[in-house]
N, C-alpha and C positions, 0 to 999 in steps of 0.2 A: 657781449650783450650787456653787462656789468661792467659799472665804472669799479677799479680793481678798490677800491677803499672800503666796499663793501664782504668782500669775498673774505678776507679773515675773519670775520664776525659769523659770515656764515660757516664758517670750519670752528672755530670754536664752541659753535652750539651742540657742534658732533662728537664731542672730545672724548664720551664713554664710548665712541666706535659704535660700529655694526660690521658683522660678517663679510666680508669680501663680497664683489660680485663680479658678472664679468659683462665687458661689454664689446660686440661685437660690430666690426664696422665695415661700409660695401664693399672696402678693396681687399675683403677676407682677411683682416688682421682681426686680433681681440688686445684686450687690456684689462687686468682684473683692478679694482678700485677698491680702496679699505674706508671706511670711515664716508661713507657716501651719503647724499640727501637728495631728493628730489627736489627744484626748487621754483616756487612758483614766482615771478618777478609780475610785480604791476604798478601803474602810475595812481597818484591821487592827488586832487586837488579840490580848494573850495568851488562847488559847482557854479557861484559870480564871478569866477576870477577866469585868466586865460591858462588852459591843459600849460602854455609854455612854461609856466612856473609851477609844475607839478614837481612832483617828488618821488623816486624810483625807492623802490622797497619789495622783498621779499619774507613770502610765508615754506618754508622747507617742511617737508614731510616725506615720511616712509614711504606713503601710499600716493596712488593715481588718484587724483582729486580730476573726475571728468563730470563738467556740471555739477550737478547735485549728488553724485553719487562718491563716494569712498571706494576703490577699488585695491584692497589689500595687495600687498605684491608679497609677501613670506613663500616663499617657494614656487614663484612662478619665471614665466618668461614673459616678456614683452617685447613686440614683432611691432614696426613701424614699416609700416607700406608709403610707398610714394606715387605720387603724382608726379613725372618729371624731378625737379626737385624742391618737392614740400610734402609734407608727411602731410597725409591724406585720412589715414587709417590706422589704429593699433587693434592686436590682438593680442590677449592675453588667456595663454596657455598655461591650466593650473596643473597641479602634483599629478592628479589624475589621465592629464593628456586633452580634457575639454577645453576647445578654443572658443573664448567669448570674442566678439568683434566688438569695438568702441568706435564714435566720429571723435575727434580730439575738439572736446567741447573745454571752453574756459570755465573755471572755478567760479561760483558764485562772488559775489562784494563781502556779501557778510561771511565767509568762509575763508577770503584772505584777510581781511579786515573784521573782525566778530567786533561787537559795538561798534562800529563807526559810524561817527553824523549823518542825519539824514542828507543835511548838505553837502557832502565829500562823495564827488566822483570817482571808485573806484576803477580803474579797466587795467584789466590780466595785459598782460602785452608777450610771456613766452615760458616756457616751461625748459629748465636746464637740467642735468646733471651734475652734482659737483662730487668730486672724492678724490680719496690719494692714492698715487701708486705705489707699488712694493716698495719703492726706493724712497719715499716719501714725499714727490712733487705731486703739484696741489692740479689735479686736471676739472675743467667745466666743459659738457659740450649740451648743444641747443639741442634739443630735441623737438620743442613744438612752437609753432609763431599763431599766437591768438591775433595778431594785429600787422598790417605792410610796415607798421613801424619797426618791426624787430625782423632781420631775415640770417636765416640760419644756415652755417654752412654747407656748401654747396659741393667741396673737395670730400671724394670719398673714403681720403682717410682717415675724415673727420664726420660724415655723415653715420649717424647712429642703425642701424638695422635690427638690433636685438638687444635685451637684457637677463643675461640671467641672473635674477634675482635669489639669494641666500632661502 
């Protein structure tokens, strides 16, 4: 979903680590990942000019950025339900066992972009995973398509179905 020039820059931002997590995928494998981020990918451009000469950029976070809301992930799980094959639905299952349901709403402009020009079109276009494994190769996988520009694997032993999060 990322042009690959981007993706170091986003592993370096992680360099203090975070906790392993694990991720579970539909054809019943898992993979724990070290040093992971959530990562929100979006285009921007001057709102005179044509999207084709946008510019891909991502804002990474620990947390579920759905809409307006912050949804912490420190001890939880993350369930991605499908439709066929497009995630339709996340639930998130805290320490306690309550399941909240989310629709997989994009991040606000000012929340992948905080200050930006009133004239700069932001639009979310996909939500990834990125982190390393034990042996230290660098993995991303798509978890959510804010946009038909971006379409996420479809091979199940690359389709996401769970995260448990540290």
């Amino acid at each position: 979903m990322l042009g690959l020039s981007l993706v170091p820059a986003l592993f370096a931002q992680e360099e203090g680590g975070r906790q392993p997590l694990t991720v579970f995928f539909a054809d019943g494998t898992s993979q724990p990942l070290g040093n992971w981020a959530l990562s929100y990918e979006y285009a921007t451009w001057p709102r005179s000019e044509s999207s084709a000469r946008g510019a891909l950029a991502r804002h990474a976070s620990p947390d579920l950025l759905l809409g307006k809301r912050v949804v912490p992930t420190a001890g939880t799980s993350l369930e991605l339900t499908y439709v066929g094959r497009v995630a339709r639905g996340l639930v998130v299952v805290d320490k306690g066992g309550k399941r909240s349901t989310y629709k997989p709403e994009a991040p606000p402009a000012e929340t992948l972009v905080p200050g930006a020009r009133k004239d700069l079109v932001v639009q979310p276009r996909g939500l990834d995973l990125y982190g390393e494994t034990l042996t230290g190769g660098k993995r991303s996988y798509c978890l959510l398509s804010y946009t038909a520009l971006v379409e996420c694997a479809a091979e199940a032993d690359q389709r996401v179905v769970k995260i448990q999060f540290p």
